[in-house]
ChimeraX commands (.cxc) that place a marker at each C-alpha (Angstrom):
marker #1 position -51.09,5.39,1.22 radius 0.5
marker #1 position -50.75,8.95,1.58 radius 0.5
marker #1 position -50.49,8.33,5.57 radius 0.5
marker #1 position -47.55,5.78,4.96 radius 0.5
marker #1 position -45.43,8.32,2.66 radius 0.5
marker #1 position -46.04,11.29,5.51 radius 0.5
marker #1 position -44.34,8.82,8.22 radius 0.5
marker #1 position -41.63,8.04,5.59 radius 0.5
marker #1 position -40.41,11.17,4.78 radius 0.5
marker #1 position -40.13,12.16,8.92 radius 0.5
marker #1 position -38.47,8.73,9.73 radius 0.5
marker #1 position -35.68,10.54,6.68 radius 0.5
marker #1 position -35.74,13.81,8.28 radius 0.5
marker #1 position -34.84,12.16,11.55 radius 0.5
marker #1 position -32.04,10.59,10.31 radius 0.5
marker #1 position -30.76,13.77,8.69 radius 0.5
marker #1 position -30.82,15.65,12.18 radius 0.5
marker #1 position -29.11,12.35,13.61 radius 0.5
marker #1 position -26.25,12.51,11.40 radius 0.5
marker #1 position -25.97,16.22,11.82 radius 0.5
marker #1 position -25.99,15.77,15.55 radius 0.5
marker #1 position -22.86,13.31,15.20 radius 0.5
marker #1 position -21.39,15.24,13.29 radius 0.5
marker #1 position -21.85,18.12,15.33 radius 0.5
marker #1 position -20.52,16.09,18.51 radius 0.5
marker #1 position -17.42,14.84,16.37 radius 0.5
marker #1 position -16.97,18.28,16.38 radius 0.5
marker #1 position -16.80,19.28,19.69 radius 0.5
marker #1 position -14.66,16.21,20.44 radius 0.5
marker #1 position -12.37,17.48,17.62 radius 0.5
marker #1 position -12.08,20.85,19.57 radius 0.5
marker #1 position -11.93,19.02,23.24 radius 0.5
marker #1 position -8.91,17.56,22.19 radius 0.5
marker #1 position -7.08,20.44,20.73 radius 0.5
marker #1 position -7.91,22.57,23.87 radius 0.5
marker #1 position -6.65,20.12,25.85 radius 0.5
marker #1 position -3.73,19.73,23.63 radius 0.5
marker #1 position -2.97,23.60,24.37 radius 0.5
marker #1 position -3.41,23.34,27.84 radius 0.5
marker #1 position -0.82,20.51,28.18 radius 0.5
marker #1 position 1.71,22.20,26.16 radius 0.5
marker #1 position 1.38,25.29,28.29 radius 0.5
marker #1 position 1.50,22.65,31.65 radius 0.5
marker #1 position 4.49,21.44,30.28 radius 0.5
marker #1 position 6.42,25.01,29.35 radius 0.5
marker #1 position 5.20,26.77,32.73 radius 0.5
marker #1 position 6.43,23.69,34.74 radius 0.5
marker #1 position 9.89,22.84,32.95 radius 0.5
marker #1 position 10.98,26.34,33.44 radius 0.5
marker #1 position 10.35,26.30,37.34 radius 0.5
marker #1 position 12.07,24.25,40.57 radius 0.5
marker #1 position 12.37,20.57,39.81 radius 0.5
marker #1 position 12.11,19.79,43.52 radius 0.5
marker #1 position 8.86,21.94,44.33 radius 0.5
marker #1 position 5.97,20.25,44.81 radius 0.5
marker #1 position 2.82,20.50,42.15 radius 0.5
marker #1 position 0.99,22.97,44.07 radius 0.5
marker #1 position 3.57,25.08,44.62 radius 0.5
marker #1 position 5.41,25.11,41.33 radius 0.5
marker #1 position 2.13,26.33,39.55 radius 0.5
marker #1 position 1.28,29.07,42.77 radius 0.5
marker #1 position 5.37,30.28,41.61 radius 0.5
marker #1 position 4.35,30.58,38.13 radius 0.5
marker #1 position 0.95,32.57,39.08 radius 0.5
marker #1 position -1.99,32.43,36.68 radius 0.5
marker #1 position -0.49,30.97,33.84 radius 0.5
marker #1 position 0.18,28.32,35.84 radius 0.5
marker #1 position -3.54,27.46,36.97 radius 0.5
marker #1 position -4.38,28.64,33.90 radius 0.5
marker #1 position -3.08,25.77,32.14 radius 0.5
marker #1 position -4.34,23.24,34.47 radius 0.5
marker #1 position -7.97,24.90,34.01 radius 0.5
marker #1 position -7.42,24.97,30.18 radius 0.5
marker #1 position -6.99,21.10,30.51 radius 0.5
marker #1 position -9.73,20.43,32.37 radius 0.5
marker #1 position -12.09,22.81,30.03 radius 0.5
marker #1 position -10.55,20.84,27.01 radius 0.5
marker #1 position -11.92,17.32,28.82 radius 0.5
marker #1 position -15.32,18.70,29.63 radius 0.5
marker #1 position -15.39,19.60,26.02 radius 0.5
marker #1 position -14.34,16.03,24.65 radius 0.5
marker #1 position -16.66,14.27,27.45 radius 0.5
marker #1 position -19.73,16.23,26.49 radius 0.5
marker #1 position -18.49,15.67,23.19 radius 0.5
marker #1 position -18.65,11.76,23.57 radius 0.5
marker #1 position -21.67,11.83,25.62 radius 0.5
marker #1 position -23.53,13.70,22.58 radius 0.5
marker #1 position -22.00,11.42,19.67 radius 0.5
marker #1 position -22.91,7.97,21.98 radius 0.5
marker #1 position -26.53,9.11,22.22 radius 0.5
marker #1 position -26.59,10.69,18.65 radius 0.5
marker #1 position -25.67,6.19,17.69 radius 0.5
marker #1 position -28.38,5.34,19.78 radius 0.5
marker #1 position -31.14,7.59,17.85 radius 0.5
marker #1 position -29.32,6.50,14.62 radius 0.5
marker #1 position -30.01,2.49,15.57 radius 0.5
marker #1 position -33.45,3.60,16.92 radius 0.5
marker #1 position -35.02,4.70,13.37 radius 0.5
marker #1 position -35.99,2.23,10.88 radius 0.5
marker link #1:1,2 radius 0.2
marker link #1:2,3 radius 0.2
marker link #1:3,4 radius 0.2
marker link #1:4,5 radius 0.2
marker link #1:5,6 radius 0.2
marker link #1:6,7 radius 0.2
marker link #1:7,8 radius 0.2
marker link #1:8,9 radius 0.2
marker link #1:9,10 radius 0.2
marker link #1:10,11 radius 0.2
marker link #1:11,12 radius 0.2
marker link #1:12,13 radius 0.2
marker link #1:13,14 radius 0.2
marker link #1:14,15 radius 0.2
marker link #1:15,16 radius 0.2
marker link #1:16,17 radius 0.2
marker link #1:17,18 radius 0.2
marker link #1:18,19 radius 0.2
marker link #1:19,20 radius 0.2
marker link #1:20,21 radius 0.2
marker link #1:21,22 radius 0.2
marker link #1:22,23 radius 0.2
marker link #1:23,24 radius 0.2
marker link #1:24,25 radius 0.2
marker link #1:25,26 radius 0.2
marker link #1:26,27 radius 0.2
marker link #1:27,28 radius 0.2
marker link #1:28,29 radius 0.2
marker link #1:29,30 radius 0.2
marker link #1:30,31 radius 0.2
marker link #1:31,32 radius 0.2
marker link #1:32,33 radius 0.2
marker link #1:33,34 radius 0.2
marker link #1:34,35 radius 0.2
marker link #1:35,36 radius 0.2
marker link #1:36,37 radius 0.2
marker link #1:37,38 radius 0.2
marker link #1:38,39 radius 0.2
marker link #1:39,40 radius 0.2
marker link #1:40,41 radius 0.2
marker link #1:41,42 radius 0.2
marker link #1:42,43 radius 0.2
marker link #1:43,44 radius 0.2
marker link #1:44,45 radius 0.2
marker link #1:45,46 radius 0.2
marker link #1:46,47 radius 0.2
marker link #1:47,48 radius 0.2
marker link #1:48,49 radius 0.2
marker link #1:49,50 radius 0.2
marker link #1:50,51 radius 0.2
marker link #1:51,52 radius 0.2
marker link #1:52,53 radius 0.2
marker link #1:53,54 radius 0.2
marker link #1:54,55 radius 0.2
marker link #1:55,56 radius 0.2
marker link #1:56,57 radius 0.2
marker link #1:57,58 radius 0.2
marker link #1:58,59 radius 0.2
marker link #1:59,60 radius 0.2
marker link #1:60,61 radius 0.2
marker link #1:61,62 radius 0.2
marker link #1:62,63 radius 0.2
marker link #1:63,64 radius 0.2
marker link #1:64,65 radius 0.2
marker link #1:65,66 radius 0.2
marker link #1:66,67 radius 0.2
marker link #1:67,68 radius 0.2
marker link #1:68,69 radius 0.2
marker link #1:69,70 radius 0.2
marker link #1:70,71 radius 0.2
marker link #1:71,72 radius 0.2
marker link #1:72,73 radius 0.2
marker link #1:73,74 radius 0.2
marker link #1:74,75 radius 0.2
marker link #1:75,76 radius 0.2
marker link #1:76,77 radius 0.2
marker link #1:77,78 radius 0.2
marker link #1:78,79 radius 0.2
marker link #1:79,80 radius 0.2
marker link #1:80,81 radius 0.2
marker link #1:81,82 radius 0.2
marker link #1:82,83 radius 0.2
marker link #1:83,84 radius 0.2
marker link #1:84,85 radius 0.2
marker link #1:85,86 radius 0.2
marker link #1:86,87 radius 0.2
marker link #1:87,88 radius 0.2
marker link #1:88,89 radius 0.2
marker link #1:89,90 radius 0.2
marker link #1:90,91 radius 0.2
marker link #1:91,92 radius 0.2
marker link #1:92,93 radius 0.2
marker link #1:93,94 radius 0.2
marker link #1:94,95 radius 0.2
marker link #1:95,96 radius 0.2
marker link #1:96,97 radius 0.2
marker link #1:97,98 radius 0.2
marker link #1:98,99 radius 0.2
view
């Protein structure tokens, strides 16, 4: 008896980190996006206020680092939300695991 109550109360502690986890990736998704978010506002600002007719590459080059600055702001914003994802998905798949 004593064996079955032991295995109980770790299958419930399991399921407490598992929630935490997914919360904790709902999180970083949360702050993916809003990085992202900031990083396409400043795309937008440092590429309305240069030459229409310029190509991509060399309309952020004419607006130096803010320029690629932005565009690596995005991208850190997306690795954020896909590691983000990646953790919440496998944080379901523990959750469905446990009795």
């Amino acid at each position: 008896m004593q064996h079955d109550q032991s295995q109980h109360s770790i299958g419930q502690l399991d399921k407490v980190e598992t929630k935490g986890s997914s919360k904790q990736a709902g999180n970083t998704i949360l702050w993916g996006l809003i990085i992202s978010m900031v990083g396409i506002v400043i795309y937008f600002f440092v590429m309305s206020r240069g030459d229409q007719q310029a190509d991509l590459l060399s309309a952020l080059n004419a607006n130096g680092a803010i320029g690629l600055g932005a565009v690596m702001i995005i991208f850190v914003g997306l690795g954020l939300w896909f590691a983000g994802s990646m953790e919440y998905l496998d944080a379901l798949g523990d959750e469905g695991q446990h009795p």
